[in-house]
N, CA and C atoms as a LAMMPS dump frame, in Angstrom:
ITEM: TIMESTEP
0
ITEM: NUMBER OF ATOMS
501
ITEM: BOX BOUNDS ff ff ff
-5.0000000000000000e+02 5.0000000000000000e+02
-5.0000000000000000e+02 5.0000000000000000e+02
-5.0000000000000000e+02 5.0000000000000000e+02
ITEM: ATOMS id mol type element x y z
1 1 1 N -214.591 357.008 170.796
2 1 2 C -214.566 357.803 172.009
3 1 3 C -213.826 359.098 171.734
4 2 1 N -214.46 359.716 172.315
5 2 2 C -213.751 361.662 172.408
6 2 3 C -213.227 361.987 173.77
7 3 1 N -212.454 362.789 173.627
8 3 2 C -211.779 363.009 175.269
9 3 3 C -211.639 364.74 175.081
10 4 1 N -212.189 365.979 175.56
11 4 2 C -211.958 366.904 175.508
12 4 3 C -211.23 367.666 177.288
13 5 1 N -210.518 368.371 176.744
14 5 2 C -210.127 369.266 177.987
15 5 3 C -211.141 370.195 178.696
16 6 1 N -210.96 370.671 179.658
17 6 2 C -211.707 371.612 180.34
18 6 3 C -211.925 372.724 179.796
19 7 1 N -210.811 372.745 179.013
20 7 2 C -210.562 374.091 177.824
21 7 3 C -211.555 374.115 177.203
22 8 1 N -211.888 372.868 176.254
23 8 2 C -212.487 372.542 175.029
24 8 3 C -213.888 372.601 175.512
25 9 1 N -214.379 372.106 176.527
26 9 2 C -215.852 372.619 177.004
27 9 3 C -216.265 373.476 177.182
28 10 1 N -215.233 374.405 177.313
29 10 2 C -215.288 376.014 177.686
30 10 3 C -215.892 376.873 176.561
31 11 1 N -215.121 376.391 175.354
32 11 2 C -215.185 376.956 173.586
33 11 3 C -216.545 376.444 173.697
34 12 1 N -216.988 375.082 173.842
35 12 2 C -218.103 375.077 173.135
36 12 3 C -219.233 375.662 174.459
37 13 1 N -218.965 376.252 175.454
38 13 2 C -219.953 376.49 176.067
39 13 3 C -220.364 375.781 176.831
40 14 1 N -220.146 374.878 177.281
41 14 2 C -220.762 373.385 177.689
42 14 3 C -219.325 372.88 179.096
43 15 1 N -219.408 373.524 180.089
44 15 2 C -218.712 373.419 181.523
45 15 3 C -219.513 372.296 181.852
46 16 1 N -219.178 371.14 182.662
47 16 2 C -219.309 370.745 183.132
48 16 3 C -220.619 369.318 182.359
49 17 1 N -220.538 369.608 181.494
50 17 2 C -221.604 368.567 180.543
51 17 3 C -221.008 368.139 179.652
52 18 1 N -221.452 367.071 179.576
53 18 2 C -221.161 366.274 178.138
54 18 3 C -221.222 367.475 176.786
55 19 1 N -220.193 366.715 176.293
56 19 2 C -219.977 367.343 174.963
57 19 3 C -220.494 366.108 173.714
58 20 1 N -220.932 366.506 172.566
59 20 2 C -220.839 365.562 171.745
60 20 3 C -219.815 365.107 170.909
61 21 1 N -219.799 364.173 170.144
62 21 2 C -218.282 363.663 169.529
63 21 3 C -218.468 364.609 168.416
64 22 1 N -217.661 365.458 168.605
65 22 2 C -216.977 366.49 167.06
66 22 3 C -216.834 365.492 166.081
67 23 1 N -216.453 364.861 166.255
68 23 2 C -216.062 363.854 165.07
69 23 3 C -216.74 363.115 164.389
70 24 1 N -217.648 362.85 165.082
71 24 2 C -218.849 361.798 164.604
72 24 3 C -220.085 362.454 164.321
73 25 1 N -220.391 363.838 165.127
74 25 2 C -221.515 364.629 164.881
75 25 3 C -221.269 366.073 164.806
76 26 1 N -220.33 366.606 163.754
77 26 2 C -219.951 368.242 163.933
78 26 3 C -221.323 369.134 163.755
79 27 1 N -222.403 368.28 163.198
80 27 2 C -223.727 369.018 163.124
81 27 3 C -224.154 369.81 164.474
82 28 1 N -223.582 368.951 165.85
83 28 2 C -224.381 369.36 167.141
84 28 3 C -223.238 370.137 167.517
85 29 1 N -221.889 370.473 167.301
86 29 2 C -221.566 371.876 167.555
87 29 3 C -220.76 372.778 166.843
88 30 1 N -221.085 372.72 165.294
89 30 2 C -219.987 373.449 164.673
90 30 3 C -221.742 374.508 163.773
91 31 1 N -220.875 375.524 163.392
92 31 2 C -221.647 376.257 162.879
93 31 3 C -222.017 375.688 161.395
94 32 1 N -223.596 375.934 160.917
95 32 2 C -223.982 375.121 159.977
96 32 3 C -223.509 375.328 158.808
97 33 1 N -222.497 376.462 158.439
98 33 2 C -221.952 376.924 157.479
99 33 3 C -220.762 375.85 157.166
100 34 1 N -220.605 375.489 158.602
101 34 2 C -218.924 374.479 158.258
102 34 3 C -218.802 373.195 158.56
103 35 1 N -220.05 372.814 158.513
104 35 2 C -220.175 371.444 159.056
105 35 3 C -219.947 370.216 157.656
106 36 1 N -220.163 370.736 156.645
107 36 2 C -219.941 370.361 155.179
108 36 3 C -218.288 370.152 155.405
109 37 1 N -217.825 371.092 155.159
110 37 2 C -215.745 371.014 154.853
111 37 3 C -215.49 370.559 155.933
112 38 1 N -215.51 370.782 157.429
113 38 2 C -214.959 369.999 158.482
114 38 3 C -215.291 368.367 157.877
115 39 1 N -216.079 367.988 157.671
116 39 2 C -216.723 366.459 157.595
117 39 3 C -215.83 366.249 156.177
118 40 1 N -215.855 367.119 155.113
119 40 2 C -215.113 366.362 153.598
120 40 3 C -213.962 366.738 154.502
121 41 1 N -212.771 366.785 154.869
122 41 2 C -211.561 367.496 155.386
123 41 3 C -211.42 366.327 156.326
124 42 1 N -212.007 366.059 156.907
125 42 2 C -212.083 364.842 158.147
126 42 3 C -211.974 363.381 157.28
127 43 1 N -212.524 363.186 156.662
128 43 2 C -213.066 362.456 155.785
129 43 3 C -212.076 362.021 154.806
130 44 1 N -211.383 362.984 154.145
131 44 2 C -210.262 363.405 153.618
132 44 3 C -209.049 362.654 154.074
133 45 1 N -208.68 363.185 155.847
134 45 2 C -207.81 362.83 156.275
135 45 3 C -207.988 361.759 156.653
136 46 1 N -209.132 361.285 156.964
137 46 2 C -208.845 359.613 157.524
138 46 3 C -208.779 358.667 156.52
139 47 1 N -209.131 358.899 155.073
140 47 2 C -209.237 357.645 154.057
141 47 3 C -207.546 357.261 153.358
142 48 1 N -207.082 358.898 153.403
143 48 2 C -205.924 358.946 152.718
144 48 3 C -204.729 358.53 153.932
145 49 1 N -204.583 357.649 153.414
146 49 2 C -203.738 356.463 154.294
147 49 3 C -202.011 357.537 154.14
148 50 1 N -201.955 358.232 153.527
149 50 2 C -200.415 358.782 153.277
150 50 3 C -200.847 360.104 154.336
151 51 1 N -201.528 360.72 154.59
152 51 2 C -202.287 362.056 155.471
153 51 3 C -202.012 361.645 156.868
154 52 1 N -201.319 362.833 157.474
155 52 2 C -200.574 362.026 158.669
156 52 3 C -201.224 363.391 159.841
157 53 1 N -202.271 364.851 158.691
158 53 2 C -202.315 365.731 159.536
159 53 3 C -203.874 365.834 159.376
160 54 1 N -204.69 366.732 160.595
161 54 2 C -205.714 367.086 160.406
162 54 3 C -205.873 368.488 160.424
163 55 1 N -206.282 369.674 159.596
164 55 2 C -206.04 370.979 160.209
165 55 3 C -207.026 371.825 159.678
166 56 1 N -207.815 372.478 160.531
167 56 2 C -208.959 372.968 160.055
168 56 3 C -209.172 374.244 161.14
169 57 1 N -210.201 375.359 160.499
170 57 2 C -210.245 376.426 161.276
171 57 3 C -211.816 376.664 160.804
172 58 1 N -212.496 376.29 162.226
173 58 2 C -214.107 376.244 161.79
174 58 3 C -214.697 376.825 163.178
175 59 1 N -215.865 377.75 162.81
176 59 2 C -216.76 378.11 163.853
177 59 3 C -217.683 377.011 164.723
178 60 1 N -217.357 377.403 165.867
179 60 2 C -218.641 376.654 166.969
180 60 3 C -219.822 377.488 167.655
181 61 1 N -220.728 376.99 167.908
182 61 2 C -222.031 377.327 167.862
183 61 3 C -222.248 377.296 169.583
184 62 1 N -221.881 377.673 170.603
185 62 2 C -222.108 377.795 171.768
186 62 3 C -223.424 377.329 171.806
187 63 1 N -224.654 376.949 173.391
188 63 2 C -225.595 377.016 173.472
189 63 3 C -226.131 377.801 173.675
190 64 1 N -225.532 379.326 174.314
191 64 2 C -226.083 380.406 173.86
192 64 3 C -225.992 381.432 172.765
193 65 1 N -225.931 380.037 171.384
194 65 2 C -225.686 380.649 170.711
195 65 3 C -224.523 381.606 170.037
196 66 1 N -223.81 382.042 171.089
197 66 2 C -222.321 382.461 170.296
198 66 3 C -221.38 381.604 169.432
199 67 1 N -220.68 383.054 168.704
200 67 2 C -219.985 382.431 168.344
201 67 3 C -218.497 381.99 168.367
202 68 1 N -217.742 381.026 168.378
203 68 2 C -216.262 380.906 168.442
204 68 3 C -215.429 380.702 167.41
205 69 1 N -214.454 381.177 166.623
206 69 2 C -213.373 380.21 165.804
207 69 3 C -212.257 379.197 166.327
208 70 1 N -212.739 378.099 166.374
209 70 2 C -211.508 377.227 166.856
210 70 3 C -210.433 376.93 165.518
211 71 1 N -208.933 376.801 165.83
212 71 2 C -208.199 376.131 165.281
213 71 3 C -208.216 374.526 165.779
214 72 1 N -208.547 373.762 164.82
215 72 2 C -208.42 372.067 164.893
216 72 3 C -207.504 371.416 164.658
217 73 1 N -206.343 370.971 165.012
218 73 2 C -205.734 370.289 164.74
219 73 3 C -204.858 369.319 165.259
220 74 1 N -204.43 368.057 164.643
221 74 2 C -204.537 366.653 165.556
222 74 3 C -203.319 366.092 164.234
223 75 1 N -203.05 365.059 164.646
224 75 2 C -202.042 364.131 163.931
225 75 3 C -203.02 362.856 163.924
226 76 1 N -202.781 362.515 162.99
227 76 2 C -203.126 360.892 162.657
228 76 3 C -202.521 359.671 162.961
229 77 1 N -203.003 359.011 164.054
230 77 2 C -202.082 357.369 164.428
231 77 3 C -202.728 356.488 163.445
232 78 1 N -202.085 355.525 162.985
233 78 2 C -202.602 354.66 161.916
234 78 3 C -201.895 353.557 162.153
235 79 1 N -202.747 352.139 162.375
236 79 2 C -201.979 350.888 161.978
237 79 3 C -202.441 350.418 161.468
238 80 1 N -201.13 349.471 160.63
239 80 2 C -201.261 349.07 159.498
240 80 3 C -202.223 349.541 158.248
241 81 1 N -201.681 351.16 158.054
242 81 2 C -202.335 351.887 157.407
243 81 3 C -203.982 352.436 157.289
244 82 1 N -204.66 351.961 158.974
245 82 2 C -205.792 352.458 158.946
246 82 3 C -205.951 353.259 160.256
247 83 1 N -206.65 354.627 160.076
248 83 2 C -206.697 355.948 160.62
249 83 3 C -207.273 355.07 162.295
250 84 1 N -206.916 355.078 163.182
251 84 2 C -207.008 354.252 164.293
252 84 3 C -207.197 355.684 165.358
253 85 1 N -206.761 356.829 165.81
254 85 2 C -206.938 357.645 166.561
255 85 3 C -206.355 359.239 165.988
256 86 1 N -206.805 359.917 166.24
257 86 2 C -206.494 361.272 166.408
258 86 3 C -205.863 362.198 167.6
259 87 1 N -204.749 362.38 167.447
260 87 2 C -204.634 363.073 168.591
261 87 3 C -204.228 364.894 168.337
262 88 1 N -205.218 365.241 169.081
263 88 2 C -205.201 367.106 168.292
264 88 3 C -205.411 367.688 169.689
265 89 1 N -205.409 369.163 169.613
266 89 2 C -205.852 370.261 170.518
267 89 3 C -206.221 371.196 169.402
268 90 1 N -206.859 372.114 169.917
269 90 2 C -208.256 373.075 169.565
270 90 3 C -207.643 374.483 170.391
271 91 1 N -207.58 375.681 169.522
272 91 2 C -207.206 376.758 170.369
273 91 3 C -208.142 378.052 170.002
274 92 1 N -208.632 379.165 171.173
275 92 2 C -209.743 379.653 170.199
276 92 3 C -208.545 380.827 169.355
277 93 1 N -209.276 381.068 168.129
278 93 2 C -208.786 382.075 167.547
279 93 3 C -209.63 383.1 166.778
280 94 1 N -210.593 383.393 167.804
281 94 2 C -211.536 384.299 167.383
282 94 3 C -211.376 385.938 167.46
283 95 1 N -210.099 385.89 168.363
284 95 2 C -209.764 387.613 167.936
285 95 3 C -209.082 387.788 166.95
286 96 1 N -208.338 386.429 166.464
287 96 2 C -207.689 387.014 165.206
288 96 3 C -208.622 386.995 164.002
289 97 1 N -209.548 386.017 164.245
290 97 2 C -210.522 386.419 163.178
291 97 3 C -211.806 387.553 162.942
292 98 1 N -211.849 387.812 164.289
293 98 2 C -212.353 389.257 164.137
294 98 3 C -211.218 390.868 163.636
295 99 1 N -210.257 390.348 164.085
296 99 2 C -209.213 391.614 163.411
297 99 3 C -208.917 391.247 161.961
298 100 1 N -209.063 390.087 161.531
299 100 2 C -208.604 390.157 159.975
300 100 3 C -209.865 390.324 159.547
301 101 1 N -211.325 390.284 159.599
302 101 2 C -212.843 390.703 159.196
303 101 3 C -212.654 392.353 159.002
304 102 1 N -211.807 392.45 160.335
305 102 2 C -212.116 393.96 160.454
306 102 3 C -210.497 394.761 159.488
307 103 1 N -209.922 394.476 159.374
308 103 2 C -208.93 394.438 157.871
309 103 3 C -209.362 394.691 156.734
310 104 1 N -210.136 393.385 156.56
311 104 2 C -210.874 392.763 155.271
312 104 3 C -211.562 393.807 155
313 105 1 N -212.371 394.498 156.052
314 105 2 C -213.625 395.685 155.655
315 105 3 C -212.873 396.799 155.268
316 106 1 N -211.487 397.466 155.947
317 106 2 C -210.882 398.67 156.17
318 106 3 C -210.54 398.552 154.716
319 107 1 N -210.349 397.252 154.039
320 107 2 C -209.377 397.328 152.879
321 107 3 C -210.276 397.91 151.597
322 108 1 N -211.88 397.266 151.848
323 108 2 C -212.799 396.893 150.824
324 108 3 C -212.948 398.828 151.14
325 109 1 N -213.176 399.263 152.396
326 109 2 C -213.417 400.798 152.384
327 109 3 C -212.353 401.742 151.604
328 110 1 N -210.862 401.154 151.618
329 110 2 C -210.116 401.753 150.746
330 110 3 C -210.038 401.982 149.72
331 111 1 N -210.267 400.078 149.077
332 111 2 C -210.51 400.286 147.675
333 111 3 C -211.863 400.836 146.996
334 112 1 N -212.419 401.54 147.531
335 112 2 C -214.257 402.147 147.263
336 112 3 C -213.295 403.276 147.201
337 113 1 N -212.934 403.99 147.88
338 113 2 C -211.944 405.195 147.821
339 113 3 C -211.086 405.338 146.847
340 114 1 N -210.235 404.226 146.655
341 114 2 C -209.776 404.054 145.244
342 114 3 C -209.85 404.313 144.296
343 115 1 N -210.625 403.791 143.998
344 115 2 C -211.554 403.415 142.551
345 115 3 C -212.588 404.681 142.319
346 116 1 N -212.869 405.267 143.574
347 116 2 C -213.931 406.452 142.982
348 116 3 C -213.366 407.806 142.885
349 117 1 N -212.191 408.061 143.368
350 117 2 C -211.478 409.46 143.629
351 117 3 C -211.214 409.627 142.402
352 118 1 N -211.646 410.827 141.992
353 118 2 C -211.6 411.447 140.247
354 118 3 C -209.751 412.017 139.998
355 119 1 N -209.849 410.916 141.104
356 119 2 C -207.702 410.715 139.885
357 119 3 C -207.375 409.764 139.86
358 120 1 N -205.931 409.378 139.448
359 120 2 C -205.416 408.692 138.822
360 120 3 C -204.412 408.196 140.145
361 121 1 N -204.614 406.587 140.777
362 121 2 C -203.982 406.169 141.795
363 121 3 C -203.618 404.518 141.234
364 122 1 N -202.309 404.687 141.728
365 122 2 C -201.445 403.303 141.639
366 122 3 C -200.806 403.394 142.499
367 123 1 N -200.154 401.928 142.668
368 123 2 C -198.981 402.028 143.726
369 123 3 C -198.047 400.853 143.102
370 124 1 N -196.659 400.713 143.33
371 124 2 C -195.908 400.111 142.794
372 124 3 C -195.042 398.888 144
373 125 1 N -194.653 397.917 143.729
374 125 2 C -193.176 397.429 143.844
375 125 3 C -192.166 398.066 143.941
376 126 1 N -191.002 397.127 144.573
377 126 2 C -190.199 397.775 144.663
378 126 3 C -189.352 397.349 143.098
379 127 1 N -189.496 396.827 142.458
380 127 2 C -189.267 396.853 140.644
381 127 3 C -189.825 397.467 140.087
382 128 1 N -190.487 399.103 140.498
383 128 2 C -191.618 399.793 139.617
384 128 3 C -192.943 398.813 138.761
385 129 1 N -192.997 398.072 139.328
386 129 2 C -193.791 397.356 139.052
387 129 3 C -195.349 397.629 139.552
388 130 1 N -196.681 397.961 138.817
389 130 2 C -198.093 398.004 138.984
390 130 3 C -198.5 396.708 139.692
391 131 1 N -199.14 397.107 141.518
392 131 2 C -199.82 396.534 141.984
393 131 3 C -201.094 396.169 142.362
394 132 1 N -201.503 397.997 142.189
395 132 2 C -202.826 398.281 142.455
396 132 3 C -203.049 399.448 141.844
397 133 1 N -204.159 399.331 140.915
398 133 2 C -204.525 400.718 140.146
399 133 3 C -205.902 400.598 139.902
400 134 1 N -206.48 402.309 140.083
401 134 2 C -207.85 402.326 139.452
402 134 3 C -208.216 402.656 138.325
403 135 1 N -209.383 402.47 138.367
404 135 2 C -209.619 402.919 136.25
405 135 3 C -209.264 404.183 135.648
406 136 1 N -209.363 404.914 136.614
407 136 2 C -208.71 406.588 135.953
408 136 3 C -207.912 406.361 135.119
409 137 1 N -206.476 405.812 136.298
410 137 2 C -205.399 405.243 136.119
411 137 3 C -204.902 404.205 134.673
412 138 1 N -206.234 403.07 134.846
413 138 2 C -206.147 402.302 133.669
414 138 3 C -206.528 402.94 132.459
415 139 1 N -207.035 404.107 132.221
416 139 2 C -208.126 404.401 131.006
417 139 3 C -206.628 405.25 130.918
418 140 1 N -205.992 406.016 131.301
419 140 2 C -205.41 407.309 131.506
420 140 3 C -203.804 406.787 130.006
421 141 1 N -203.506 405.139 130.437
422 141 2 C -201.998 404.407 130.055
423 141 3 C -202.671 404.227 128.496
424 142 1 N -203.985 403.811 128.464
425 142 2 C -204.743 403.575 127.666
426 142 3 C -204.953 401.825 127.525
427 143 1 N -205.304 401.094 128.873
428 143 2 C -205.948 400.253 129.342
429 143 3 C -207.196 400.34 129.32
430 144 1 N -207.904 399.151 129.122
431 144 2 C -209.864 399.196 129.859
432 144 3 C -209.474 398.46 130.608
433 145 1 N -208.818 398.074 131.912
434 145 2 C -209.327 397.612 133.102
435 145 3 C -207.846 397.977 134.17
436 146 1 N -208.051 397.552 135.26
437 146 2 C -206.528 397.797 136.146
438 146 3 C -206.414 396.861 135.931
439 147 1 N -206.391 395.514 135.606
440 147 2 C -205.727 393.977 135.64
441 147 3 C -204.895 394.09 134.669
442 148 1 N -204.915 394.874 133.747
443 148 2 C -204.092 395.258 132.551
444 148 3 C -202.871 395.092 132.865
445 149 1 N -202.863 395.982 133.836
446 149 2 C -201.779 396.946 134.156
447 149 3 C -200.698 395.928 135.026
448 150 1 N -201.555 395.044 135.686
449 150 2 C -200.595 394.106 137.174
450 150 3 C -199.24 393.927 136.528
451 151 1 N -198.569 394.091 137.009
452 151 2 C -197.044 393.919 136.964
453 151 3 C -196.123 394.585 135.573
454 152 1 N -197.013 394.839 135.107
455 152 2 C -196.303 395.709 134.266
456 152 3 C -195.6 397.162 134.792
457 153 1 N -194.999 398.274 134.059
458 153 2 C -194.228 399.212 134.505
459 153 3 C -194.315 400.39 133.671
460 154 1 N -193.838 401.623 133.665
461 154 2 C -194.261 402.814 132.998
462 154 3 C -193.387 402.828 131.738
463 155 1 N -192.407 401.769 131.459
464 155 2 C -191.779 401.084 130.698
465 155 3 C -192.854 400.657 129.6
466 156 1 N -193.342 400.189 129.832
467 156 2 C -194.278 399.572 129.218
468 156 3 C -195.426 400.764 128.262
469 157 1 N -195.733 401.827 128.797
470 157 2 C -196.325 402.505 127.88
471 157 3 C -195.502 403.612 128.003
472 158 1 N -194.845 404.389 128.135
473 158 2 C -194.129 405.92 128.359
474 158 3 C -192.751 405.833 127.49
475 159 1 N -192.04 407.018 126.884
476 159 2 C -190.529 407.042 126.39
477 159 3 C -190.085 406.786 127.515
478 160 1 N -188.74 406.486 126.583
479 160 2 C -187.734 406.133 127.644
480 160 3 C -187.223 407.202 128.907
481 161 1 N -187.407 408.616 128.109
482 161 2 C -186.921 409.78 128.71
483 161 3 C -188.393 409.79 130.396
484 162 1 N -189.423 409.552 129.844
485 162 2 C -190.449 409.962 130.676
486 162 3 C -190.543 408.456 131.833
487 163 1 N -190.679 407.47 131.217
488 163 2 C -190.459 406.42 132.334
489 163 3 C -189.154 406.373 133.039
490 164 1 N -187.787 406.618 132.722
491 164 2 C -186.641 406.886 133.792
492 164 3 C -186.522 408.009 134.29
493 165 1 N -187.215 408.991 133.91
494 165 2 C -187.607 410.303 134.632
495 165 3 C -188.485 409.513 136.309
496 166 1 N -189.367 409.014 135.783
497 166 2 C -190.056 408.716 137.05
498 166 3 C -189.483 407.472 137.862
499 167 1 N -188.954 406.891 137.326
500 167 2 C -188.089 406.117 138.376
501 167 3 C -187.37 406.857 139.331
């Protein structure tokens, strides 16, 4: 048996109707992308008798089709070491996953900017330490790639006079 809040009918779209058991059938409302890891993750948590948590962050599939990110998560009751009930709440968190998408893109637009500006860009730590560099940059120390470079310092290729100059 499933017991959802008024809340939880809301996410999936479904006021006032039956919902299906998430648990038993995430096919009928989770998005088809995540219906695989919710089920190994579920699956997961109920066999492993020491697993006391359930916690998952998976899209639902409204009936009109929208979409939601719910956070899932529930504690495990167990007797005598077998997974006997779940008790969780579900919260949506779909604006934060639309602001970190929209991050994710601003970042990928930066680093295109990066990487193509006909100079030489790094940025450091606060140990002068290489975090992010483009190939200008890498070809320039006399690297072939920026991964070269990660955590290393101007120490590393420059005199002493010219790397504590730039510190």
């Amino acid at each position: 048996e499933i017991y959802y809040s008024e809340r939880a009918y809301q996410f999936f779209g479904l006021e006032g109707k039956d919902a299906p058991n998430l648990m038993l059938h995430p096919e009928e409302l989770l998005h088809k992308d995540d219906i695989s890891y919710f089920s190994n993750a579920l699956s997961h948590t109920l066999r492993d008798s020491n697993e006391e948590f359930f916690a998952i962050d998976s899209r639902v599939v409204s009936h009109d089709d929208s979409v939601r990110w719910l956070r899932i998560r529930g504690i495990v009751v167990r007797e005598e070491g077998r997974a006997v009930r779940i008790a969780g709440s579900m919260i949506d968190i779909t604006k934060r996953k639309d602001a970190e998408l929209q991050v994710s893109e601003e970042r990928n637009r930066l680093r295109l900017v990066i990487d193509n500006v006909p100079l030489q860009v790094y940025f450091k730590n606060k140990d002068f330490e290489y975090v992010l560099v483009n190939q200008r940059q890498a070809e320039w120390v006399g690297e072939s790639s920026p991964e070269d470079l990660m955590g290393k310092t101007s120490r590393d290729y420059f005199s002493e006079k010219t790397w504590r100059g730039s510190r």
